[in-house]
N, C-alpha and C positions, 0 to 999 in steps of 0.2 A: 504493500500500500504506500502510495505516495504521502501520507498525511491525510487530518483534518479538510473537508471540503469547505468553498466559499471563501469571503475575503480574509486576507491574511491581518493578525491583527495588528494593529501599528506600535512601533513602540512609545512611552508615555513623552518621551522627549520632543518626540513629532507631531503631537497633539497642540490646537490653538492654547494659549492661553488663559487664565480667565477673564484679562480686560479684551481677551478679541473676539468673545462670548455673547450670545444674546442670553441679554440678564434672567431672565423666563419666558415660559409658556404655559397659561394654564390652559387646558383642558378637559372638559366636560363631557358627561353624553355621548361619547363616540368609542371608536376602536384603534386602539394604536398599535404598528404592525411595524415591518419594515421591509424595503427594497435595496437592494443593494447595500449602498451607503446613507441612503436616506429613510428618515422616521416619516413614515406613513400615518396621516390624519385623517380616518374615516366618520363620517356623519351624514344624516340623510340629504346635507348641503354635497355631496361630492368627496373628492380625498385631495390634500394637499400634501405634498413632498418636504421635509425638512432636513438639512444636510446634520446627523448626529454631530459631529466635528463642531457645530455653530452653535449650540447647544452649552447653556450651565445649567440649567435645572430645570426641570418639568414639573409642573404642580399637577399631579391628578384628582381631580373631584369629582364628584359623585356620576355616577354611571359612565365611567370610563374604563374599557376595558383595555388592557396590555398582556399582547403575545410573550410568550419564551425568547422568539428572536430577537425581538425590540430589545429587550432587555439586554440579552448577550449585547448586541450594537452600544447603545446607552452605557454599561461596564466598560465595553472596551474605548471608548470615546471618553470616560473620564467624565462624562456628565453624570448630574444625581439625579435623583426619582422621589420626589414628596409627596406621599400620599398627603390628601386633605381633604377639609368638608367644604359644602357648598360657597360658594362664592370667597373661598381660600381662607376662611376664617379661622377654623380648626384646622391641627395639626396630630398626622396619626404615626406616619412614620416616615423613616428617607431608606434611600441604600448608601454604596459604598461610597468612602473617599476617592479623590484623582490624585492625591499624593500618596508615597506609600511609604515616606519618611517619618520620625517623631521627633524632630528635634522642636518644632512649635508647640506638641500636646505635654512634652517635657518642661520645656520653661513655664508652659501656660500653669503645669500641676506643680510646678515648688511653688511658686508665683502666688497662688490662690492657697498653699498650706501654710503661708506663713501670713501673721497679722502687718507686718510691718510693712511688705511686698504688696502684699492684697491692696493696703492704704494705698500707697502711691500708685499703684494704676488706676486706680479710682479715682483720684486726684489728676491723673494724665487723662484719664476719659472727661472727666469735668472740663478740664482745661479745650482737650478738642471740639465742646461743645458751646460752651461760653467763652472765647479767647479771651484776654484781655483781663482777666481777675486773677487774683495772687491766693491761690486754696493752698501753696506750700506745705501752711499750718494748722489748715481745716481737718476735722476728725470724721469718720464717717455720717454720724448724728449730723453735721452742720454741711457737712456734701449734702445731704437729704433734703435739709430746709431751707438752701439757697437754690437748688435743681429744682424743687417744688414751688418756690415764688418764681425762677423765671421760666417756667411753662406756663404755668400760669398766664404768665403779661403775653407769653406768645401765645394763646389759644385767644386771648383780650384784642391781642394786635392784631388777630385773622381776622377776629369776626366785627371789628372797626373798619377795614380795609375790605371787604364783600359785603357787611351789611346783612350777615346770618346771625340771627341772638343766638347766645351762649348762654347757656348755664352752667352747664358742668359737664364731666366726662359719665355718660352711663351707656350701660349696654347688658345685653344677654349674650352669655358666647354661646347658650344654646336656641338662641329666637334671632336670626339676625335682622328682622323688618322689626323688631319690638320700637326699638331706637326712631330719633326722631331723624330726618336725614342725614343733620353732619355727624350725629353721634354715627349713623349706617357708615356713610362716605368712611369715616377716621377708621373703623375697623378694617373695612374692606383696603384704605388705603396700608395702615397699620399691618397687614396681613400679606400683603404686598411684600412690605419692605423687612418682614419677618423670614419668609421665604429666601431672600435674596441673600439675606445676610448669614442664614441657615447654611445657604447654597456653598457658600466660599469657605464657612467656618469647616464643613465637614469635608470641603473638597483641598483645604490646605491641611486636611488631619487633628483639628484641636479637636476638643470633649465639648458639646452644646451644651451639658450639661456645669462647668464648670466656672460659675460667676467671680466676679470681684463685686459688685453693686447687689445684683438677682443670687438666691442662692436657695435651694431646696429646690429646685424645678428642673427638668429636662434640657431645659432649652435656656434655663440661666444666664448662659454667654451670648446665646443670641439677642436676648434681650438687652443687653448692656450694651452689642453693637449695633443695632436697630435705633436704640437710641441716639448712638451719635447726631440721626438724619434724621429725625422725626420734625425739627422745628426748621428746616430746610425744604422738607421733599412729602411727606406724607399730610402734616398739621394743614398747611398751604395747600395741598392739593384738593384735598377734603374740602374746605372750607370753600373754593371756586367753584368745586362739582356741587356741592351744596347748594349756590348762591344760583347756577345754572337751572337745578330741579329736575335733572334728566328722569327720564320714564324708568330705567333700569340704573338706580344711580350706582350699585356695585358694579355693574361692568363697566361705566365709566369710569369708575375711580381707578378701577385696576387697568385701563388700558392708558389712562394719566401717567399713573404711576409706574408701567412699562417703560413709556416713552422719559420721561423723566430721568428712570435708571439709568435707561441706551444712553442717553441725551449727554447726562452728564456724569459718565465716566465712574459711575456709582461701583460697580464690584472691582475697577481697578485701586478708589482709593480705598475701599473694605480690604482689600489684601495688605494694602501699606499700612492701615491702622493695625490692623492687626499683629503684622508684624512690628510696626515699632510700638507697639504695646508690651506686647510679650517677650522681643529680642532687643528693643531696644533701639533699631534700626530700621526703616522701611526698605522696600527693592530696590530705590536710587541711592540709597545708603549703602548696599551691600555689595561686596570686591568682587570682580570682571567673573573670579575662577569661581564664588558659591552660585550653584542651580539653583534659578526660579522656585523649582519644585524638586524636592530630593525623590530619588528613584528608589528602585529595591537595593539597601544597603542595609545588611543585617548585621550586629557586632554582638561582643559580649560583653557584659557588665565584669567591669572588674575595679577592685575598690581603691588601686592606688594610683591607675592611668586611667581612671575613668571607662573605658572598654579597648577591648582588645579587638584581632579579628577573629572573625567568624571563619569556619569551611577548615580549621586548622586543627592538628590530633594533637592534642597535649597530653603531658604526662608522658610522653616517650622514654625519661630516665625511670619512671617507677614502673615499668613494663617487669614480669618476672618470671620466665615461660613456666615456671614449677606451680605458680598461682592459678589457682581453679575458678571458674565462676562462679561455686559457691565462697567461699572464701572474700571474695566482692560484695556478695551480694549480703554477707555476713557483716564484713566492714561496715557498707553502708549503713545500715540497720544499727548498728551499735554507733555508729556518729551522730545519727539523725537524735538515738535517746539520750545523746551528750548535750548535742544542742538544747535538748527544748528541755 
């Protein structure tokens, strides 16, 4: 036999990147399949062709069905797969990462185990979102209640600027028409920019679940980097779709907020926050020779070079042809009850 049939799979270094990515696609109601190289889009409108390569993340909602092949296409392309509920509001589950590196889910887990580390990124997230303020020496408590008065003035400064009254933030994450329309609009925008940020967190390899800000949730980190943009790109987009009164205001909001993403370069700076969050440095920061995205590079932990390589037989000098595999398997056993 010659091999596996069909395309050959590309390797991940030849793959677009994720600022050369269309930020999402949700999808509804249909059948997703595949052609060659392209993600097939079935519905009683006809089927449209989408190049996998072009792709960072697909939101699927309610009555969408995905083939075996699509999938295999979608892995090997390095794009994610988000299940969700109607009109992107809930979130059920994703697939795999495009990186197959840990050195970002590593700093991200000292980072978030220590209190001191945790502060100061939280303090650098604040900073990214309110520039111009001196939080140095703010404690978490008081990140809380300056983040809290200035969304505030901006949910005040939207809806002076369209002319939608405000009240306050409410909503059902299980009734999404409960809401009154910008309360709709902000989720459906909110859910948007949830997904997106989802998209890169899991496609650069960190944990969703590991906050500095959000913390007991799944999606913790997501939330922390959602926030960056909320008083940029979702708060603002709500409130125009609002002030409009479209018939279907979720699908507007979320085709706003599509465009918006593409528009303005949204998942390439979520990579760079993220990275200079976590390392310290963004990708125009980082030397000619370290990769965008680390590839399969396996090592071993070891405690006084930090790791060693992999694929390598150690212990050649305690090799001892007389020693039996019981006798190993004996050693071991009586280590393991030293240890613990």
């Amino acid at each position: 036999m010659n091999g596996m049939p069909g395309i050959e799979k590309p390797e991940l270094q030849d793959l677009p990147t994720l600022r050369e990515r269309i930020s999402f696609l949700y999808l509804e109601r249909c059948l997703v399949s595949r052609q060659d190289n392209a993600v097939t889009v079935t519905d009683m409108r006809g089927t449209v062709h989408v190049p996998a390569a072009a792709l960072s993340v697909i939101l699927l909602g309610p009555g969408s069905n995905i083939s075996h092949r699509a999938m295999e296409l979608i892995g090997d392309t390095g794009a994610s797969v988000i299940w969700v509920g109607e009109h992107g509001v809930r979130y059920y589950a994703h697939g795999r990462p495009l990186t197959h590196g840990s050195r970002l889910l590593v700093a991200q887990a000292a980072l978030v185990s220590n209190t001191r580390s945790r502060l100061a990124v939280a303090r650098r997230m604040y900073s990214k979102r309110f520039p111009g303020e001196d939080v140095s020496a703010l404690t978490m408590q008081q990140l809380r209640g300056r983040e809290g008065a200035r969304i505030r003035a901006v949910y005040r400064r939207a809806s002076k600027n369209t002319g939608v009254p405000w009240n306050r933030r409410e909503y059902d994450p299980d009734d999404f028409s409960a809401g009154d329309p910008v309360n709709m609009a902000l989720s459906a925008a909110h859910a948007c920019l949830y997904g997106a940020a989802h998209s890169v967190i899991a496609a650069l390899g960190c944990a969703p679940g590991l906050g500095f800000i959000h913390m007991g949730h799944e999606r913790s980190f997501v939330y922390d980097i959602a926030d960056l943009y909320k008083a940029e790109i979702s708060i603002p987009i709500a409130f125009d779709t609002a002030a409009q009164n479209p018939e279907d205001i979720g699908a507007v909001t979320r085709r706003t907020v599509r465009d918006a993403i593409s528009n303005g370069s949204i998942l390439e700076r979520i990579v760079n926050d993220v990275r200079e969050l976590l390392l310290g440095i963004s990708d125009e920061g980082l030397p000619q020779d370290v990769p965008d995205i680390e590839t399969n590079i396996v090592r071993l932990c070891d405690e006084k070079n930090g790791f060693v390589k992999n694929t390598v037989s150690y212990g050649k000098e305690l090799d001892d042809p007389d020693f039996e595999e019981t006798d190993v398997t004996e050693g071991y056993g009586t280590l393991l009850e030293e240890e613990l």
